[in-house]
N, C-alpha and C positions, 0 to 999 in steps of 0.2 A: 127627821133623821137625814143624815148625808150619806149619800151612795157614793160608791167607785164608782165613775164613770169612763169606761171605755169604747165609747164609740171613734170609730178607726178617723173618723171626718175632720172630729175636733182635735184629735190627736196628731194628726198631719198636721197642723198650723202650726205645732209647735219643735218639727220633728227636723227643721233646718237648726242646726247649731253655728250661732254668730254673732260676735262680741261685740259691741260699742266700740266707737272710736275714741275712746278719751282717755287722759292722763287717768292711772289708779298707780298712787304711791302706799304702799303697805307702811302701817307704822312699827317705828323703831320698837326696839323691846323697853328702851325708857319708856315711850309714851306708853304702853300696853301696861308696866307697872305704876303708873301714875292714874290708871282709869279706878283703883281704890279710893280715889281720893277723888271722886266725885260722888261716891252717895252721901248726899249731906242728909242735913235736919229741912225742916221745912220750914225752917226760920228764913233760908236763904232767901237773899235778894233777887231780881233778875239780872243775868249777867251781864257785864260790857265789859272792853277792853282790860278796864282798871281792875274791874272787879270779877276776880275769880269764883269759879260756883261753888268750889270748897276748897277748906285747906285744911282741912280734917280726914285721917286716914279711914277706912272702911272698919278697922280693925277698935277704933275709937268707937265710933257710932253702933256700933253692935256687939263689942264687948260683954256684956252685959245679957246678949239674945235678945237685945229688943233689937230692929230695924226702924228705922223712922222712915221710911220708905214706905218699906214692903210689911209692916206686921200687921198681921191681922184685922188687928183687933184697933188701932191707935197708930199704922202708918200712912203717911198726909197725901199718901198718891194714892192707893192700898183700899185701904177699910173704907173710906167712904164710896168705893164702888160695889163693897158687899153689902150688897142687900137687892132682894126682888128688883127687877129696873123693866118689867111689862109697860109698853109703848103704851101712852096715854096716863098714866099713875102716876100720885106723888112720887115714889121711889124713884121710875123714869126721871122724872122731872130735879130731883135732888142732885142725883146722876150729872145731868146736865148741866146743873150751875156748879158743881165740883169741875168739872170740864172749862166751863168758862172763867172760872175763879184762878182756875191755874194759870189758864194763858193770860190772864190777864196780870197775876201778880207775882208771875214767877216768871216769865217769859220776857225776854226781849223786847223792848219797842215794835222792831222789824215784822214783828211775826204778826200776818194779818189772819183775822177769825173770823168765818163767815159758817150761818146756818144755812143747809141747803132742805126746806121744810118740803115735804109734800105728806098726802093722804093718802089712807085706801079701805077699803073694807075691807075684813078676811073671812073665813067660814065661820072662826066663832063670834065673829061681832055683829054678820049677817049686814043688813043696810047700815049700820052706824059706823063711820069712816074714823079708822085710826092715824094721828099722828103720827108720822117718821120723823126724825131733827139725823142730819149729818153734818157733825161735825167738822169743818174742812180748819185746819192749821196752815199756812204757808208762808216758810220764808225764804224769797229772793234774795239775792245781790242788790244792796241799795242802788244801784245806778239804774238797773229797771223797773226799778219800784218810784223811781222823782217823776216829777215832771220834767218833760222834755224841754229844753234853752228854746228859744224863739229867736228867729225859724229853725225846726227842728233841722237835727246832723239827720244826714241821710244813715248814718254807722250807727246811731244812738239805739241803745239796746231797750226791748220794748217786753211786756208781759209774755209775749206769745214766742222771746225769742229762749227762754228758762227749759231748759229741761230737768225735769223734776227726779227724784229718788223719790216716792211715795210707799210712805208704809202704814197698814190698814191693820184694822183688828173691831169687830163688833161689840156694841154697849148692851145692846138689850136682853132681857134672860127671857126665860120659859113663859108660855100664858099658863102652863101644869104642866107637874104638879103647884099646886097653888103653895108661896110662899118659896118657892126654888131661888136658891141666890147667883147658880153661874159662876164658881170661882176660877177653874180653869177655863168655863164656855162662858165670856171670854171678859172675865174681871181683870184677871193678871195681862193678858196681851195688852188692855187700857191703858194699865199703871204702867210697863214696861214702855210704852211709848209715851207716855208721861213724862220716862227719865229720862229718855233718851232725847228728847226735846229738850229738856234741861244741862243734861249733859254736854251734847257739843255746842250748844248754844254762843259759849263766852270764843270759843275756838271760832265760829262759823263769825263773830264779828271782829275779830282780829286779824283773821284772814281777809274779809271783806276791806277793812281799814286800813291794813298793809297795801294793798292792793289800788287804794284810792289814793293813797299817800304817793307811791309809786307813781303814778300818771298808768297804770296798767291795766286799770278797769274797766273791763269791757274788750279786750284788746286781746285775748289770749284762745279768742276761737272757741271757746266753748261756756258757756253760763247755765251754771249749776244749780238748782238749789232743790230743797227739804221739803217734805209733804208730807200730814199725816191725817189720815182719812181716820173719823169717829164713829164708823156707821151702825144704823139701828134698823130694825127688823128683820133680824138674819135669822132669825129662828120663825119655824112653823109654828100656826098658832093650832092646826088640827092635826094635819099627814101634811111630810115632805112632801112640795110638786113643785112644780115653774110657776104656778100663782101664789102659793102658800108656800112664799119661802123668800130671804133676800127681797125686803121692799126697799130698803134704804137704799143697798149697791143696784140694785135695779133702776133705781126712778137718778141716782145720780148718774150713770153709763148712760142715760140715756139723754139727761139735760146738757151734757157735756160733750157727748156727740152733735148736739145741734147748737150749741155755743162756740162762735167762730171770732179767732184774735183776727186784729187789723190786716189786711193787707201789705205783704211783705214782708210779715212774721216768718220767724224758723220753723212755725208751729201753727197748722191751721186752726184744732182744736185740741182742749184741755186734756184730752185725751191721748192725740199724739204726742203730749210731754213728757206724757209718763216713761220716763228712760227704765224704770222697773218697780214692779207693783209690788210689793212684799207685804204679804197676807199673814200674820200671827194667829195662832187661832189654839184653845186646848192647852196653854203652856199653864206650866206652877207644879205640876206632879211628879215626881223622882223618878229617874230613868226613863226619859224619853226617847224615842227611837224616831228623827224624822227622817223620811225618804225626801230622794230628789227626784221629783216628779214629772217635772219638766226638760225633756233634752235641751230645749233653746234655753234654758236659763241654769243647764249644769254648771256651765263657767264660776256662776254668781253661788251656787249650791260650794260651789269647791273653791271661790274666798272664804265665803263665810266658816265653811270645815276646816280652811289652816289657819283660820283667828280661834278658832277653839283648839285646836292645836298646838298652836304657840303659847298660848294662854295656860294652857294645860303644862307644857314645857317647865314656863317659868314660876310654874306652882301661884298661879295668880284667881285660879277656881279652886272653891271647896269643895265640891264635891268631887268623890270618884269613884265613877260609875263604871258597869263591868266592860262597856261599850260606851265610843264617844258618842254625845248629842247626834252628830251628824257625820254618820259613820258610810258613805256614800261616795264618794268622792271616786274612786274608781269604778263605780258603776258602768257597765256596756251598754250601748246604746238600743241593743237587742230586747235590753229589759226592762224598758220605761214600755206600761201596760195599761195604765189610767190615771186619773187623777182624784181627788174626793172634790165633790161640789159644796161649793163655798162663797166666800162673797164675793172669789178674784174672778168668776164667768161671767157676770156680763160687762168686767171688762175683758177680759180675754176672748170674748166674742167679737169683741169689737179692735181685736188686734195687740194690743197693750200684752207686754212680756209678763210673766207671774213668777214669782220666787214663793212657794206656798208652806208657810214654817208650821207645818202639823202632825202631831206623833200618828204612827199607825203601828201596832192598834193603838187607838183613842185609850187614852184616861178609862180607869176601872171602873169611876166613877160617873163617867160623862150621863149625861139626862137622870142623874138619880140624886136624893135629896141630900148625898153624901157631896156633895161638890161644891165645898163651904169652905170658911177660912182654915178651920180646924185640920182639914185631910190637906192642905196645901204644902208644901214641903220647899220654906222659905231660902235654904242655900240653893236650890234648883234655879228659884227664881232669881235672885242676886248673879247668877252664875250666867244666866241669859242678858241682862243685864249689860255687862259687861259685855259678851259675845256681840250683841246686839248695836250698843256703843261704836265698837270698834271695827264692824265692818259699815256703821255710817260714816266713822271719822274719814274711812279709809275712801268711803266713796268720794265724798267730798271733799277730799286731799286735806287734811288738817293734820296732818305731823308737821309739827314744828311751832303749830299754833295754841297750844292747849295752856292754857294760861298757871303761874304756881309752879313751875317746875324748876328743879335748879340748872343753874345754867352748865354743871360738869355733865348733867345728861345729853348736852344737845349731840356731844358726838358718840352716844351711843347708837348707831342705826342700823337699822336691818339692812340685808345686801341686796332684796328685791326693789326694782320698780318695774310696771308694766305700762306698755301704753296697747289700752283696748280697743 
């Protein structure tokens, strides 16, 4: 189980409020209405410049209340993450190559995929050591990712110089009850960062390709890119504690703290690139109510609430709910009181900002057998979706890049930009 955690120690670390230095261009209300038209089929290709990720409205593809996404039962991100997925088990294991199947056949060239394995006992497997797999996603800016010209530029942009946007959500379910599928805890946060990988994909290489085209690459002070952490054993296999709980996020905070880029990187360790951790956890249920829990990372709490906002505006969500998703936004900084433990402490231990997108209270369902595709409440999740989509685009400045649109949109734009 996860406690609120309010000890006043760990609280301080987070209790300075202060924003990133970088370009955040808010996208236009075109682009915001043109994010329907990325949930495809899962016939889709992976994208490139040429090839847009869909040219099919939302409205198309689930006409009908089937979702090719998100259903249940038969959608290609979705369903194959329900069922049992206990560390060490087939189901785990099935789990996994769903995971590696995608990024491999629907993802980008760019995007590199690495398992981060370790072991451990727990109280119910006594000396027999279970496996963990973390799934790590990353894509760079190609010009950090080549090899360097010989003899290397002294300017030439290196792994350690990337500051990352990383967003995280756990695969593994329950060891019991025996047969627990996890649909909110955390089937849907998988599949939502699924699409969202998908989603900006075609944009995040057209930006990149403009960019190189330009002679600009690398040139504009700050190197951006996308991270999406898979991680497994976030759940207790007896009682919640600091050993029985979080093996995955545990054993990767800590191989990443001692993993050190080159010399004269922007970045000494994996860990300081994290420019923001965003933890999904609990989503798929109707009427969610998430708090902003972090004062140092309200900023980022109150993008994301006027992307549901706007969104909301231009009737681009289905659902509506009595209160928005993320109704927090004016929060006083008197009333940030704990946080719930999750899989964003041990890196937040270790420094790394947390954006923690978790309903309180939890799902009616959470730890009970009821937490299956059936009780999920599929316009919720499409509605996240999008939410989710659009405050990545926004981090990673892709308004203008989105591939499919018509050209009388380009000068629809919104009147914000910020530099953070």
């Amino acid at each position: 189980m996860r406690h609120l955690f309010t000890s006043l120690l760990l609280l301080a670390l987070t209790i300075i409020q202060a924003r990133p230095s970088f370009a955040y261009t808010p996208l236009s209300d075109a682009t915001l209405r043109h994010l329907p038209r990325l949930f495809s089929s899962s016939s889709s290709s992976p994208s490139s410049s040429s090839s847009p990720s869909s040219s099919s409205s939302s409205s198309e593809n689930y006409s009908d209340g089937f979702d090719p996404d998100f259903d249940p039962t038969h959608g290609a991100l979705l369903a194959p993450i329900l069922r049992p997925r206990v560390p060490g088990t087939p189901g785990h294991a099935a789990v996994q190559e769903h995971f590696a199947a995608f990024a491999r056949d629907r993802l980008h060239a760019g995007w590199a995929a690495e398992w981060h394995n370790t072991t451990s006992a727990t109280p119910a497997t006594g000396d027999r050591a279970v496996p963990f797999r973390n799934l790590v996603l990353r894509r760079d800016p190609p010009w950090t990712t080549a090899p360097a010209p010989a003899p290397a530029s002294a300017s030439a942009s290196r792994e350690g110089d990337v500051a990352r946007l990383t967003l995280a959500a756990h695969y593994d379910s329950l060891y019991r009850p025996e047969g627990f599928v996890g649909a909110v805890d955390s089937a849907v946060p998988c599949a939502l960062l699924l699409f969202v990988a998908r989603a900006v994909d075609a944009a995040l290489t057209r930006r990149w390709e403009a960019a190189e085209r330009s002679g600009e690459a690398g040139l504009d002070g700050e190197e951006k890119g996308l991270q999406i952490l898979l991680l497994d054993g976030e759940e207790a296999w007896v009682e919640w504690s600091e050993r029985d709980s979080l093996y995955g996020s545990r054993a990767l905070a800590e191989a990443w703290e001692r993993t050190r880029y080159e010399a004269g990187s922007s970045f000494s360790t994996p860990l300081e690139a994290i420019s923001l951790f965003v933890l999904l956890d609990l989503l798929g249920a109707a009427e969610p109510n998430i708090p902003s829990y972090f004062p140092k990372t309200h900023w980022a709490y109150q993008n994301l609430a006027k992307i549901e906002e706007r969104l909301r505006k231009l009737d681009l969500l289905e659902t509506k709910p009595r209160k928005p998703f993320l109704a927090e936004s004016g929060k006083e900084a008197t009333r940030f009181r704990g946080f719930v433990q999750d899989d964003h402490v041990p890196f937040m231990r270790r420094g790394v900002d947390i954006l923690h997108i978790i309903p309180s209270p939890f799902p009616s369902v959470w730890h009970t057998m009821d937490d299956d595709g059936p009780h999920l409440d599929v316009p919720t999740i499409r509605d996240w979706a999008k939410i989710m989509t659009a405050f990545v685009a926004e981090w990673m400045d892709l308004e203008g890049y989105f591939p499919d649109m018509a050209p009388s949109d380009a000068g629809d734009k919104y009147s914000e930009k910020e530099e953070l």
